[in-house]
N, C-alpha and C positions, 0 to 999 in steps of 0.2 A: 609609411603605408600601414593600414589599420590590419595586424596578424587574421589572416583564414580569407583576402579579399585577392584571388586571382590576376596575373596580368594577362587577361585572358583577351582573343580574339574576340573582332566586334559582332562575329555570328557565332562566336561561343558562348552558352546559355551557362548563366550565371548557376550557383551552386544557391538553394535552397534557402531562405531567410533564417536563422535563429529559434529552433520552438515550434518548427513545422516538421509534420513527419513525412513520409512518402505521399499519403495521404493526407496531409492537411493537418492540423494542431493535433497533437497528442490528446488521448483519451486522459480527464480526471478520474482517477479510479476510486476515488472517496467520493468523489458527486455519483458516480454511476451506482456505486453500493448502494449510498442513500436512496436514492431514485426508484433502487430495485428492492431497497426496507420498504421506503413510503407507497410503494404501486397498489391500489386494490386487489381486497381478494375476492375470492369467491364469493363470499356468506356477505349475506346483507345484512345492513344496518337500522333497516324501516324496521317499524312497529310487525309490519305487514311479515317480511323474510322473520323476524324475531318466531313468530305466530307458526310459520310455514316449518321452520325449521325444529320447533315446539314438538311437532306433528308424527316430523321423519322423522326426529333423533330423538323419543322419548327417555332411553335409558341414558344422558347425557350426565344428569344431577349423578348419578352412582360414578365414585372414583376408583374403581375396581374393575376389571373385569371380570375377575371369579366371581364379583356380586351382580353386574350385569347376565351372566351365564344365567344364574340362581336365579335369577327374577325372570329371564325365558325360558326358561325351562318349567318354572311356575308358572308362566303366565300360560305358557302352551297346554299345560294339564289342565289347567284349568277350563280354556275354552273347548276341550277335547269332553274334559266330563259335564262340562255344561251342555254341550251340545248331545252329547249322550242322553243325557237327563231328559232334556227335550223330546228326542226322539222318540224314548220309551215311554214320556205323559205324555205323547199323542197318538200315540200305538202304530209308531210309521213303520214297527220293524225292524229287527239286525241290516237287513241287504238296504235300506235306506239312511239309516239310523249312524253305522260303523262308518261310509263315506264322507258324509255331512261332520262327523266328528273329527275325522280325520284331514278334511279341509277346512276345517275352525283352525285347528291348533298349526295349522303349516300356515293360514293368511296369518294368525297373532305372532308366528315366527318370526316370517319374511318383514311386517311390518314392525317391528323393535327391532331385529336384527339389522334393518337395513341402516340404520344411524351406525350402527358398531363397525359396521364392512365399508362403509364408503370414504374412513378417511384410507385405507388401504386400498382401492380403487384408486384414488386420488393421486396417492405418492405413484401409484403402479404408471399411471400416465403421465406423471410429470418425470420421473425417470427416465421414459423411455423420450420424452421432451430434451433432456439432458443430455440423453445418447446421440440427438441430433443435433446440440448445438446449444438448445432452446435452454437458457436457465432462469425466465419469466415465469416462471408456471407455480404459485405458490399452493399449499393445502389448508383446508379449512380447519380449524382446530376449535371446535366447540367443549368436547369432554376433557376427565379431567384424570382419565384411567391412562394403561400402560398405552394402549394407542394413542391416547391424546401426547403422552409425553414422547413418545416415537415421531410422531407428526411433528412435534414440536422441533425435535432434535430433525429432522429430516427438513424442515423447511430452514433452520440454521445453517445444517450443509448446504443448501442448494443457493444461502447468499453468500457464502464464504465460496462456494467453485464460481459463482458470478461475478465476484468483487477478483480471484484469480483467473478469470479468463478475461477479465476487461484488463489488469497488469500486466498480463502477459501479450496482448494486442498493442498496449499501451509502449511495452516495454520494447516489441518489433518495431514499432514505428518510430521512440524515440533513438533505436541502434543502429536500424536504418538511414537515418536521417543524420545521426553524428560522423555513419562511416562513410556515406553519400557526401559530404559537404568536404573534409580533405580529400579526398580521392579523387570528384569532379577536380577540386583544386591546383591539383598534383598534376591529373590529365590535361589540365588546359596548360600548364606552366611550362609541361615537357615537351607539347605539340608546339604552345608560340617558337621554345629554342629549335624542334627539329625543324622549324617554317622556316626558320631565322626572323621571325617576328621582335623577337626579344633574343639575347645576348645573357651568355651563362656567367654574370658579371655576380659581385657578392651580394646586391640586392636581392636577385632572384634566386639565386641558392637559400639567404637566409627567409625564404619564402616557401621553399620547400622545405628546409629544416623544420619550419613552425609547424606544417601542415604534417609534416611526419610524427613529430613530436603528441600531436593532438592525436592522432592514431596510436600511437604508443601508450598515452595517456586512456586512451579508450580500452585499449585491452589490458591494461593493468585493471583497472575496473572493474572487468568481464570478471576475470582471472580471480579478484579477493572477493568477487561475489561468490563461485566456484567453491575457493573456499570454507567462505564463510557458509553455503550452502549445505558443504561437507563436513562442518567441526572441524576443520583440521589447520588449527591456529598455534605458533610457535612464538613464545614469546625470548626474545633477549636483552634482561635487563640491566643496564647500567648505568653509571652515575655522573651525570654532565651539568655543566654548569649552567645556569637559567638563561643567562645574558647570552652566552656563546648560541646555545640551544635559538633562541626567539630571534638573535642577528641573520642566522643560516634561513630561516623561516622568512623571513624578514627582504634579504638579498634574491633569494628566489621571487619572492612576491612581485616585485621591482623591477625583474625584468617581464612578468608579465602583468603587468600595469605597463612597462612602456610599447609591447608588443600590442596593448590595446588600447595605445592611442591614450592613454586614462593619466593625466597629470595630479597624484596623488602623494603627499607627506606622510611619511609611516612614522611615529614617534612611540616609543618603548618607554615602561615603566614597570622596572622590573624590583620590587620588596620582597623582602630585605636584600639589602645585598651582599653576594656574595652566594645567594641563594642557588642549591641543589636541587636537580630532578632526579628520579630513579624511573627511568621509564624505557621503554623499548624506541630507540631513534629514531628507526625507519618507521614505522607503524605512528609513532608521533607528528613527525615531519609529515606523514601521509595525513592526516588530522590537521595542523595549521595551514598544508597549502590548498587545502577544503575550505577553510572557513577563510583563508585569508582572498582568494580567488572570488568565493561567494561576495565577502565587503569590496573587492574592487570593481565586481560586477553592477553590484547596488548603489555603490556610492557616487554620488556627481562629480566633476571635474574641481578640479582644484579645492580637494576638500581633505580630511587630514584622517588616519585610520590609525585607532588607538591600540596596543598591545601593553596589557598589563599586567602585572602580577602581585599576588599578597597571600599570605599563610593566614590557615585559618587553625586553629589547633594541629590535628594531625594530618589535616588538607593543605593541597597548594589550590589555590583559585586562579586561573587563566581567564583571562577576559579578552575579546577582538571586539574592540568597536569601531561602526562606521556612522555615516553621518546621512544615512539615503533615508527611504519613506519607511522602515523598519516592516515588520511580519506584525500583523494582526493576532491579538490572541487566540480566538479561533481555528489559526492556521499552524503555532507554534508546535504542537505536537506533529500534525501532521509534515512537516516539510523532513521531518529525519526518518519517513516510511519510502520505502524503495519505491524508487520512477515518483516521488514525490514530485511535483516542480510547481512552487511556490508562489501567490500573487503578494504581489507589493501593497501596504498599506493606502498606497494614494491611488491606485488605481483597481480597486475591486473586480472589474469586471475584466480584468487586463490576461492577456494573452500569459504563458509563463515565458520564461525568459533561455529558455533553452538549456540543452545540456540533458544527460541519461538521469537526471533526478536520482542517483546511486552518490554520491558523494557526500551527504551528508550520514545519507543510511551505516555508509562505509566506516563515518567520520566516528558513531557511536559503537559501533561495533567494536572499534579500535580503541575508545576511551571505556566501554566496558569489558574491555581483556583486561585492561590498569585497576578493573574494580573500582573506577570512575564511576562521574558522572557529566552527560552535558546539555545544555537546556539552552533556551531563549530567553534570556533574564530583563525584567523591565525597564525601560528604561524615558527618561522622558524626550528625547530625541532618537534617530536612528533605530540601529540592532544593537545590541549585545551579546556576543554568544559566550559562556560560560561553561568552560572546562572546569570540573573540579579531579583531583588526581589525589590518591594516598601519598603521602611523604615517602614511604616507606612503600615497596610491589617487592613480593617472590617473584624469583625464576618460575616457570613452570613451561611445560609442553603445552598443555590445554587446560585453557579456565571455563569451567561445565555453564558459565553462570553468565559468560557472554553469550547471551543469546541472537539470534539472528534479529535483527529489525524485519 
C-alpha cells in the first residue's frame, strides 16, 4: 500500500490530494509579487496624462527639494510683486491692491506645490490601504528629489510586505494541508480498529507509523525554520568517511521510495576513494534526505538515481541525479526560496507537487553553515543537484554568513 493512503471507511472522506491546501492549490508567491511589480499605476502613459501631469507637477525636472523650496518661494514673490505693481499702475489702491497680491502668490503656491505634496498624500493613503490588508495600492513617482526617492523606497516596502503576506497565506495553507492529510489519516485508521472494521495487524500499525512519521517530519521543519529564523545554528564537526556518509543517506532513501510505491536503483559513485568529509552529520544527512526524497518524488518508475562524488581543489563536489523532466532554468533559483514548490520541466503549467516547499530552503541553509554551496547544475537529461562543501569547516557556534533563504 502506497505510504499516507488510509484504510479508511467507505463514508470516510478521503484526506486531501498532494499540493492542495485547505483552500485549494497553494499560493505562488513569485507569480503574485510579479503580478503586484507588473499591476498599473496611477500616472499615465498618453501624450495626454504626460501633458496633464507637465501642468500639476511643475517643479518635477529640480532634483532637490531645498531647490524646489527656492523656486516657490521665488515664484510666490514674484507673483505677489507682480500683482502689486499692477495695482498701483492702475491706481486700484492699498485695500484692493494688498488682497489681489496676496491671492496671486498663495494660487502660484498652491499650484507648484501641489506636485511636491501629492506623492505624500499618496503614500498617506496607501498606508492606511496596508493597515487594512490592501497592499495593491502603489505611488506615483514622477520627481527625482528626496520625496521621489522616499516614494520610491516606500513603494519597494509595500511589495516586499505583499510578496510577505502572499507567503505567509501561502505558508498556512501548505501547513495546513500537510498536518490535515496524516491526521485525517491517523483518524480514519483508529476509528476503522475501534469499529472493528480493520484489525491492529502489522500492516496497519506500519500505516500509522508512516503517518506519524510524516508528522514528525513536519515539525522538524517548523522547528529549523524557527531556528533558522532565530540565528541560532550549532554546528558539530566531524570527520566521516564519504562512502559510509552517502550508504546511511542512501538506506534511508530506500525505504522511502518503497513506502512510495516508487521502484528506483540508487547507484554510488564516490572519488577518490577512501574519501573524507568534515561536516556536521546530522545537518548533512538532513540535506541528502532533502534532495534525495525530492529525485524520488520526480523520478519515474524504474529508473535509476545517481549519487556522486569528486574533489575539486580544496572542494568536495556532491552530485544527486535523477532521471525525471528536471527544473526549468527560470525556476532553479527560485525552488531553494521558502514554501517554494516547483513545476516540472514537461509540464509548465502543472500544479506543484506537494509538500511545505521548506526543504530545500532548509537544505541550503544547512549547506551555507559548511560555507558551502548548492545549485541546480545543467544537465542534458533529468536534475542534477550539486553540493559543493570545503574539505576542510571549523567548529563554530554560529556562522554570521549563513544567511536565511
Amino acid at each position: 500500500m502506497e505510504s499516507g493512503t488510509p484504510l479508511s471507511r467507505p463514508n470516510k472522506p478521503a484526506p486531501p490530494p498532494d499540493g492542495q491546501g485547505l483552500d485549494g492549490p497553494g499560493l505562488d508567491g513569485q507569480a503574485q509579487a510579479a503580478a503586484a511589480k507588473d499591476a498599473p499605476t496611477k500616472s499615465g502613459t498618453s501624450l495626454a496624462g504626460q501633458v496633464a501631469r507637465g501642468f500639476s507637477r511643475p517643479l518635477d525636472l529640480l532634483g532637490s527639494i531645498k531647490m524646489k523650496i527656492g523656486v516657490l518661494v521665488t515664484a510666490a514673490v514674484v507673483a505677489t510683486a507682480g500683482m502689486t505693481w499692477i495695482g498701483l499702475r492702475n491706481e486700484m489702491g492699498p485695500s484692493r491692491t494688498l488682497p489681489l497680491a496676496v491671492l496671486a502668490g498663495l494660487i502660484v503656491t498652491q499650484m507648484m506645490a501641489h506636485g511636491m505634496t501629492s506623492p505624500l498624500r499618496e503614500m498617506t493613503e496607501a498606508a492606511q490601504a496596508m493597515a487594512k490588508g490592501d497592499y495593491s495600492q502603489r505611488v506615483t513617482i514622477t520627481s527625482r528629489d528626496e520625496v521621489g526617492e522616499l516614494a520610491r523606497a516606500f513603494t519597494t516596502m509595500a511589495e516586499d510586505l505583499a510578496q510577505a503576506d502572499t507567503l505567509r497565506r501561502e505558508m498556512i495553507a501548505n501547513v495546513s494541508h500537510e498536518l490535515r492529510t496524516p491526521v485525517a489519516a491517523l483518524q480514519a485508521e483508529l476509528e476503522n480498529m475501534v469499529d472493528g472494521v480493520t484489525a491492529p495487524d502489522a500492516a496497519t500499525l506500519e500505516v500509522l507509523l508512516t503517518q506519524t512519521r510524516r508528522l514528525g517530519r513536519l515539525v522538524t521543519d517548523m522547528l529549523d525554520l524557527s531556528r533558522l529564523d532565530a540565528d541560532v545554528v550549532t554546528l558539530a564537526i566531524e570527520e566521516v568517511d564519504a562512502q559510509e556518509f552517502i550508504d546511511e543517506a542512501v538506506a534511508g532513501a530506500k525505504l522511502v521510495a518503497s513506502s512510495a510505491g516508487k521502484r528506483v536503483l540508487f547507484v554510488t559513485d564516490v572519488l577518490p576513494a577512501g574519501l573524507r568529509l568534515n561536516i556536521d552529520v546530522e545537518r548533512m544527512h538532513q540535506v541528502m534526505a532533502n534532495l534525495l526524497s525530492n529525485a524520488i518524488r520526480h523520478t519515474p518508475d524504474h529508473s535509476v538515481i545517481t549519487i556522486r562524488t569528486q574533489t575539486q581543489g580544496r572542494w568536495v563536489q556532491l552530485d544527486v541525479c535523477d532521471q525525471g523532466p528536471g527544473i526549468p532554468p527560470e525556476e532553479r533559483q527560485r525552488v531553494f526560496e521558502r514554501f517554494a514548490r516547483g513545476k516540472t520541466a514537461q509540464a509548465p503549467g502543472a500544479q506543484s507537487s506537494g509538500g511545505t516547499g521548506l526543504g530545500l530552503a532548509i537544505a541550503r541553509w544547512a549547506v551555507r553553515l559548511h560555507a558551502g554551496s548548492i545549485e541546480v547544475a545543467d544537465a542534458d537529461a533529468g536534475c542534477v543537484m550539486r553540493v559543493r562543501l570545503p574539505r576542510s569547516v571549523k567548529n563554530k557556534d554560529k556562522d554570521k554568513d549563513a544567511k536565511a533563504p
